[in-house]
Residue, then its C-alpha position, 0 to 999 in steps of 0.5 A: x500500500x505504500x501509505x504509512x500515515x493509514x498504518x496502525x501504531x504498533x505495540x512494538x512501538x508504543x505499548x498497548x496500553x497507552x495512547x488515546x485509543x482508536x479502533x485498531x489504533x489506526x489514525x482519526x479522519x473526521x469527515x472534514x479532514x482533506x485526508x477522507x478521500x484517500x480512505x478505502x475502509x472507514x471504522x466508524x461508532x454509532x454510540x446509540x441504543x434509543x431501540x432497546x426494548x429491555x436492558x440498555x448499554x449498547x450506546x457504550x458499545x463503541x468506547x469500550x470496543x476501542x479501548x480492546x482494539x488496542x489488543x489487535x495486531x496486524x496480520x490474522x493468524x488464521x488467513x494470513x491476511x493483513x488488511x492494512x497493507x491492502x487497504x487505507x483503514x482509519x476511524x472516522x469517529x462516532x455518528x452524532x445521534x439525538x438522545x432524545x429523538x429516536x427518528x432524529x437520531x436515525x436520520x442524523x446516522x444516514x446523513x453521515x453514512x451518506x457522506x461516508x458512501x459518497x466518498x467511496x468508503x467501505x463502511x465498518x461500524x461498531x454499534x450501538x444496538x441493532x436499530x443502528x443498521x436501519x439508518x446504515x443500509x439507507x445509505x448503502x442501499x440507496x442505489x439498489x437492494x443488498x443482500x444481507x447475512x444476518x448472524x443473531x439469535x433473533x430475527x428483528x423482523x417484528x413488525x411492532x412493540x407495545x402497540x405503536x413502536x414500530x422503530x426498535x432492535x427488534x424491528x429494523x429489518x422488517x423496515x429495511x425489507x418493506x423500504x426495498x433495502x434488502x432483497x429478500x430472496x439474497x437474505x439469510x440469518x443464521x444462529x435463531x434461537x430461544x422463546x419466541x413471542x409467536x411465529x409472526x416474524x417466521x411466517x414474514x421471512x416465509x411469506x418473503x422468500x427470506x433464509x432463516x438457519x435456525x441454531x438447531x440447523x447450524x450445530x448439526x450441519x457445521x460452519x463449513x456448510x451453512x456458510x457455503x449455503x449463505x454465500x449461495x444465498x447472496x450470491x455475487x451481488x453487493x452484500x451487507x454483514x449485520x452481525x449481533x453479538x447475541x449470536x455467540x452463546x452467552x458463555x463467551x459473550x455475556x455483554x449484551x441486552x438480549x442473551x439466548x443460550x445454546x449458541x456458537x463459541x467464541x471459535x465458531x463465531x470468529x470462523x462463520x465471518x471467514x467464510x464470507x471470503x470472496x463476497x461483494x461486502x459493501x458494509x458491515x456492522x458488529x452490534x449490541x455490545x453492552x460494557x455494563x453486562x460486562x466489564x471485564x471486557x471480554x464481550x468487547x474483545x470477542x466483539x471487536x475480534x470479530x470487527x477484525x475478521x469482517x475488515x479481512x474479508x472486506x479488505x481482501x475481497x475488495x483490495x486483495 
């Protein structure tokens, strides 16, 4: 690549611990630096949980994430892929979002991406609860329909909560499909599990044409071959990654708002992301990380491993 300003400081270099962190330690390019249009992958937080149903924490998400990324080195140990030396990486900083007004707060996020795909970037966020990729896919799905690889333990194609909401962590992608963002017959989820409020969301995804691999599925079958039935899903077409870290079982990712038990490890959440390699990826997100349901950290870590993955798959396919 030939750029030493986009390469991240090494902990050979500076140690770990110290610096003001960024995700990866890459270098900060906000919006407005004249540097944005050298950017090919940007790493962005969208610090925001006005979607939460339950237990809220996700807002935190991005900090905390940050702060473990000083752990990553620059090349993966299992592929061999070193992102930074295929593509210019930096953190473009958090969204702006609106405590107070969830719709405000949902456009203020599609203005930034807006910006953010205009410029040409890659876009890979650390959120925020999963609300957050209703606003995201209205930018990178405004010239077409994307299809989508869902890793979670719910489905978040509900239609309403209590009546009224319409716009939570439970709904986004209901919307996304009904706003002609995603193309149902290109979307697959994977890891569905736990009690369930009823079959509405199961006949939706039905009644569309929509993949659901249940975790039942997932553990007779095995990563190699559930992920060798997504990328047959998506096909060659331009492909958004939503990934919940509710997907991995609670045992290894006890952080976030709504755990289901029974799902993958830690080995398995990481290996589902490398069978993605040689997709069209034009986003993805890692989302619902919640700092207060763990402050060890190690959801986060698991979290921003996964972040790490998802820039190697981008990074390679893209720029390889």
């Amino acid at each position: 690549m030939g750029n030493d300003f986009f390469r991240p400081v090494s902990g050979l270099d500076l140690p770990r611990f110290a610096g003001i962190p960024t995700f990866m330690r890459l270098p900060h390019v906000g919006l407005d630096d004249p540097r944005l249009a050298e950017v090919q992958i940007g790493l962005i937080g969208a610090p925001w949980d006005g979607g939460t149903t339950n237990r809220p924490g996700p807002r935190h998400g991005p900090r905390q994430l940050r702060d473990l990324s000083t752990m990553i080195r620059a090349q993966n140990g299992a592929t061999w892929v070193a992102p930074f030396e295929l593509a210019r990486c930096a953190d473009l900083g958090d969204v702006s979002p609106n405590p107070g007004d969830l719709m405000d707060s949902m456009a203020r996020m599609t203005a930034f991406y807006d910006r953010v795909v205009a410029a040409g970037i890659l876009p890979l966020t650390g959120g925020g609860d999963h609300l957050c990729s209703l606003p995201i896919l209205r930018s990178v799905a405004k010239a077409r329909p994307v299809g989508m690889i869902q890793f979670d333990s719910h489905t978040d194609l509900n239609d309403v909560y209590f009546g009224t909401g319409r716009y939570t962590h439970g709904t986004p992608f209901r919307r996304a499909v009904e706003e002609g963002l995603i193309d149902p017959a290109r979307y697959v989820l994977i890891g569905i599990r736990g009690t369930a409020y009823g079959r509405e969301d199961w006949d939706f995804a039905a009644a569309n044409g929509i993949t659901i691999i249940p975790i039942g599925d997932f553990h007779r079958r095995g990563v190699e071959d559930v992920m060798a039935e997504a990328r047959e899903i998506v096909g060659t077409g331009p492909t958004y990654i939503t990934y919940d870290i509710d997907f991995v079982d609670p045992t290894f990712a006890p952080g976030t708002g709504t755990p289901e038990v029974g799902g993958p490890n830690s080995w398995q959440a990481l290996e589902v992301v490398r069978g993605l390699r040689g997709l069209d990826i034009v986003g993805a997100d890692l989302v619902e990380v919640s700092p207060p349901f763990d402050a060890s950290g190690g959801t986060a870590w698991l979290g921003v491993s996964i972040m790490f993955e998802l820039l190697c798959v981008m990074a390679e396919a893209r720029f390889g």
